[in-house]
SERO-4910 file (N, C-alpha, C, O; in steps of 0.05 Angstrom, whole numbers):
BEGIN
 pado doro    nc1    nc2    nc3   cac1   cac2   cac3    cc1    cc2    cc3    oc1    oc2    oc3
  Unk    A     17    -24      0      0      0      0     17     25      0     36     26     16
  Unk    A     13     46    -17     22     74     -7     24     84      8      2     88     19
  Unk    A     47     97     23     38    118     37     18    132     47      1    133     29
  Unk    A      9    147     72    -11    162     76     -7    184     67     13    194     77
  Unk    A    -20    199     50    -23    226     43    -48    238     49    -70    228     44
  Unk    A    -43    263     64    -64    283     82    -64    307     58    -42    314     50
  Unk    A    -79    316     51    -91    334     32   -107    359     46   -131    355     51
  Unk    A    -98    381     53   -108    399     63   -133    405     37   -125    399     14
  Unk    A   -157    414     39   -176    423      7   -188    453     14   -203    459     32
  Unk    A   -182    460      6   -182    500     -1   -214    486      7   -224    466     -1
  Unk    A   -225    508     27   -254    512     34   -270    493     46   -293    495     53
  Unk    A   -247    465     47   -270    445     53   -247    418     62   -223    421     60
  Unk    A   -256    399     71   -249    374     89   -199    370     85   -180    383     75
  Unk    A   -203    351     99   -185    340     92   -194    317     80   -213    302     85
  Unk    A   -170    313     55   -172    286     44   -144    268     55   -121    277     57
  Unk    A   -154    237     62   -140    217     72   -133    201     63   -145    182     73
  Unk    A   -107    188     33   -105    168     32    -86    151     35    -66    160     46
  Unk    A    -86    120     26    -55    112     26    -67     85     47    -87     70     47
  Unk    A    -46     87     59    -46     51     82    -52     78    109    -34     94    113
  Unk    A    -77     79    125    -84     90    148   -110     73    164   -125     59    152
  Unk    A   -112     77    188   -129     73    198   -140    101    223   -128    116    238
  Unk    A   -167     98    218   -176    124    242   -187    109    271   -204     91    270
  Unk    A   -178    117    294   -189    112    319   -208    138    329   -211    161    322
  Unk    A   -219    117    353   -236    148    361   -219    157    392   -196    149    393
  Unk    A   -227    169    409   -210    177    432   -198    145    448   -175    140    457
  Unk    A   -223    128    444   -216    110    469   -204     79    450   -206     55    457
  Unk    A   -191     90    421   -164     71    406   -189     50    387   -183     35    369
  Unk    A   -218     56    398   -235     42    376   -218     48    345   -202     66    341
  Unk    A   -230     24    325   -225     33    294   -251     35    289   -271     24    298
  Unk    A   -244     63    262   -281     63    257   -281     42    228   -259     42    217
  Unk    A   -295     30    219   -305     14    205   -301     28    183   -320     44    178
  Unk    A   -272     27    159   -283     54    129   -289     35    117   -282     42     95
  Unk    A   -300      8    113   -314     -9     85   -288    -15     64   -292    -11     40
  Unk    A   -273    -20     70   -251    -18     51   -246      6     39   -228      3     22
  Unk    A   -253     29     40   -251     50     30   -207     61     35   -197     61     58
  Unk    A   -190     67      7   -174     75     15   -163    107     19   -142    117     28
  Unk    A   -192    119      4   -190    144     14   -212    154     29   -231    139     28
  Unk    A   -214    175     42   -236    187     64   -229    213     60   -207    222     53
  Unk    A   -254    227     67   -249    258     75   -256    265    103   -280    260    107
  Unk    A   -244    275    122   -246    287    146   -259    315    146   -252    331    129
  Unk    A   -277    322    163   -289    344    166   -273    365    186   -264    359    208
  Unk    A   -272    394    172   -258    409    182   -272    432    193   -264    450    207
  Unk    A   -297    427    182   -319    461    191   -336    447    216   -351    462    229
  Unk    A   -335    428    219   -355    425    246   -387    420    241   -403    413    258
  Unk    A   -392    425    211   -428    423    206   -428    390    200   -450    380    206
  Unk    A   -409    371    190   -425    349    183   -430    327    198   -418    316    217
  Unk    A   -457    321    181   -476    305    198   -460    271    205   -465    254    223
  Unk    A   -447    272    191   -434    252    189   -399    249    203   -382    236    191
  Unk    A   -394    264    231   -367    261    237   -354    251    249   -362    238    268
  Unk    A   -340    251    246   -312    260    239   -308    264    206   -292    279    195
  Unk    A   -330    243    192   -314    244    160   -341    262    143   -365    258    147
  Unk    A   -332    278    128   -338    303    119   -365    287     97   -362    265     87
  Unk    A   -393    306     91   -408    301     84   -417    328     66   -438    334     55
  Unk    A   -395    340     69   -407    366     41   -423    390     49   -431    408     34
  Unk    A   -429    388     83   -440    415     96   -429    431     94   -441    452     92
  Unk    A   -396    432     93   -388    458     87   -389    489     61   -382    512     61
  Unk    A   -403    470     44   -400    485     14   -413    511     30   -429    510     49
  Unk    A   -405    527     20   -415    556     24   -405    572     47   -400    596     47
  Unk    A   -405    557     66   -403    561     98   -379    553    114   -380    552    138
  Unk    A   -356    548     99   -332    548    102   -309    559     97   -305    543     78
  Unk    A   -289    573     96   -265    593     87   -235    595     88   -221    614     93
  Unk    A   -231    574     82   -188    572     89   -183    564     58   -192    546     44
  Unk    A   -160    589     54   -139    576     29   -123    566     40   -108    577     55
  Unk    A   -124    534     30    -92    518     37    -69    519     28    -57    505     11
  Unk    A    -62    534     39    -27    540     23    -13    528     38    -21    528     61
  Unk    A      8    516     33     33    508     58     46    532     62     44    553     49
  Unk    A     65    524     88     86    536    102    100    523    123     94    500    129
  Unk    A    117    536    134    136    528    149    127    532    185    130    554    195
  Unk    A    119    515    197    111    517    224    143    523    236    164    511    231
  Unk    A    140    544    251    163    550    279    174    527    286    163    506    290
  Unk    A    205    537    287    214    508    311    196    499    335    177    510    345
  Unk    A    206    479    339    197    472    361    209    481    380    233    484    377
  Unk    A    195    488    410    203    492    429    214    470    447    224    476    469
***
């Protein structure tokens, strides 16, 4: 399997693919159906979360650009 690649998306979710798995707080796996990609919700409206269901169209606002995070302290 590939790598995991995390996809920041201008206005809307993160995209997830590659060889990953998602837990919830207490190390459960959630069930993706064989799915090897997913989108994560980043605006907080979908009905469906953690993984993104398209509530954001309209009602969400980040351009994803990269950069360089500060050293670490």
């Amino acid at each position: 399997m590939a790598a995991t690649k995390i996809t920041v998306n201008s206005n809307g979710s993160l995209r997830v693919e590659g060889d990953f798995e998602i837990v919830d707080k207490n190390g459960n796996k959630y069930d993706l159906g064989g799915r090897e990609i997913v989108s994560i919700c980043r605006c907080g409206m979908s009905a469906n979360k953690p993984f993104c269901d398209g509530s954001h169209k309209g009602h969400f606002e980040h351009e994803a650009v990269a950069f360089a995070l500060p050293p670490k302290k």
